[in-house]
N, C-alpha and C positions, 0 to 999 in steps of 0.2 A: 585328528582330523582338523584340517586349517577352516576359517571363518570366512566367508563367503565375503569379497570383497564391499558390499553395498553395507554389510556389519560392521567391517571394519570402518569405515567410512563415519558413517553413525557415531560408532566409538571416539574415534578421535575429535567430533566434534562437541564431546559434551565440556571440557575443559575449555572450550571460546569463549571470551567475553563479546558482548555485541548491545545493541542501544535496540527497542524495537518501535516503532510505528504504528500504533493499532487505531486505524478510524472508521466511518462508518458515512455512506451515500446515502443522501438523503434524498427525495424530490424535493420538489417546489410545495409541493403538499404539507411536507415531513413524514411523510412513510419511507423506509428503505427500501432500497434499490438493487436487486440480484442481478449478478452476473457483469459489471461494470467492471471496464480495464481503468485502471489506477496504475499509473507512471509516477516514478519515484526519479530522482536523479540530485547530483549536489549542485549548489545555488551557481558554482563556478564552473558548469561544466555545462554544454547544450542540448545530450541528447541524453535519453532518459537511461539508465543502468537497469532498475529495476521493476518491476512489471509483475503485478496479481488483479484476481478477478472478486469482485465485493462476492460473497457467500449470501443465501438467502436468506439474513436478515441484514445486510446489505454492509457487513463487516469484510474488514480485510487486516495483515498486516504483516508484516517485511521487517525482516530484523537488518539492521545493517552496521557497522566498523563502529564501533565504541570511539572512534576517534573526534577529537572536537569541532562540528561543521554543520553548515546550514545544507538543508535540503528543500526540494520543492514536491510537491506534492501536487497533480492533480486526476481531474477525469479525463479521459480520451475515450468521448461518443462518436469517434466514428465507425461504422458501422453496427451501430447498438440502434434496436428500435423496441418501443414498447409493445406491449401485447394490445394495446388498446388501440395503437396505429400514432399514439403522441409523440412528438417530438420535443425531447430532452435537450438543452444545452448545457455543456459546461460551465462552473461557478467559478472563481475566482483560485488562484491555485493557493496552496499555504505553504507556508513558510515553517519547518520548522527547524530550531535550533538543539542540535546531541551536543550535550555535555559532558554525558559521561557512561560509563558500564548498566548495562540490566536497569535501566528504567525506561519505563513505558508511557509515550508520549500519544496522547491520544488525542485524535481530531476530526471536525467533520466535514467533508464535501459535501455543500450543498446545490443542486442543480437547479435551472431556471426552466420556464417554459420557454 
């Protein structure tokens, strides 16, 4: 009996090398932020590639090409509203630089009122 193509898939990806992203939304407060779209994209490029939602405790993260490149990182509120009726802006985007294989570069968006 053959392996159900989605295993397969699975399988072949465990032998990739890749650089990951792991950060975390903060408010203006410093409490995290659930449910927040984070756009990923590289520094030389304009529109964003990759796209996750912060988890509730306001973590997210995007493994991406082990290749040596800068990336930008930010939040996209729009359409995002709080439960309290506040309104959140976006913080300043970040910058980060992959160097190299399986290390985990961690960073924080932090939001304004």
């Amino acid at each position: 009996m053959g392996l159900a193509p989605r295993t397969l898939a699975r399988e072949s990806d465990k032998g990739k090398q890749y650089a990951l992203i792991f950060g975390t939304v903060w408010d203006p407060d410093g409490r995290p932020v659930y449910g927040v779209r984070v756009k990923i994209r590289r520094a030389d490029q304009k529109k964003a590639h990759w796209e996750v939602y912060s988890n509730h405790t306001g973590e997210f993260a995007q493994r991406l090409p082990p290749d040596k490149a800068d990336y930008v990182v930010w939040a996209d509120l729009k359409d995002y509203k709080l439960p309290s009726g506040r309104h959140l802006k976006g913080g300043s985007e970040v910058t980060v630089h992959i160097e190299d294989i399986a290390i985990r570069y961690e960073i924080g968006l932090h939001l304004t009122w």
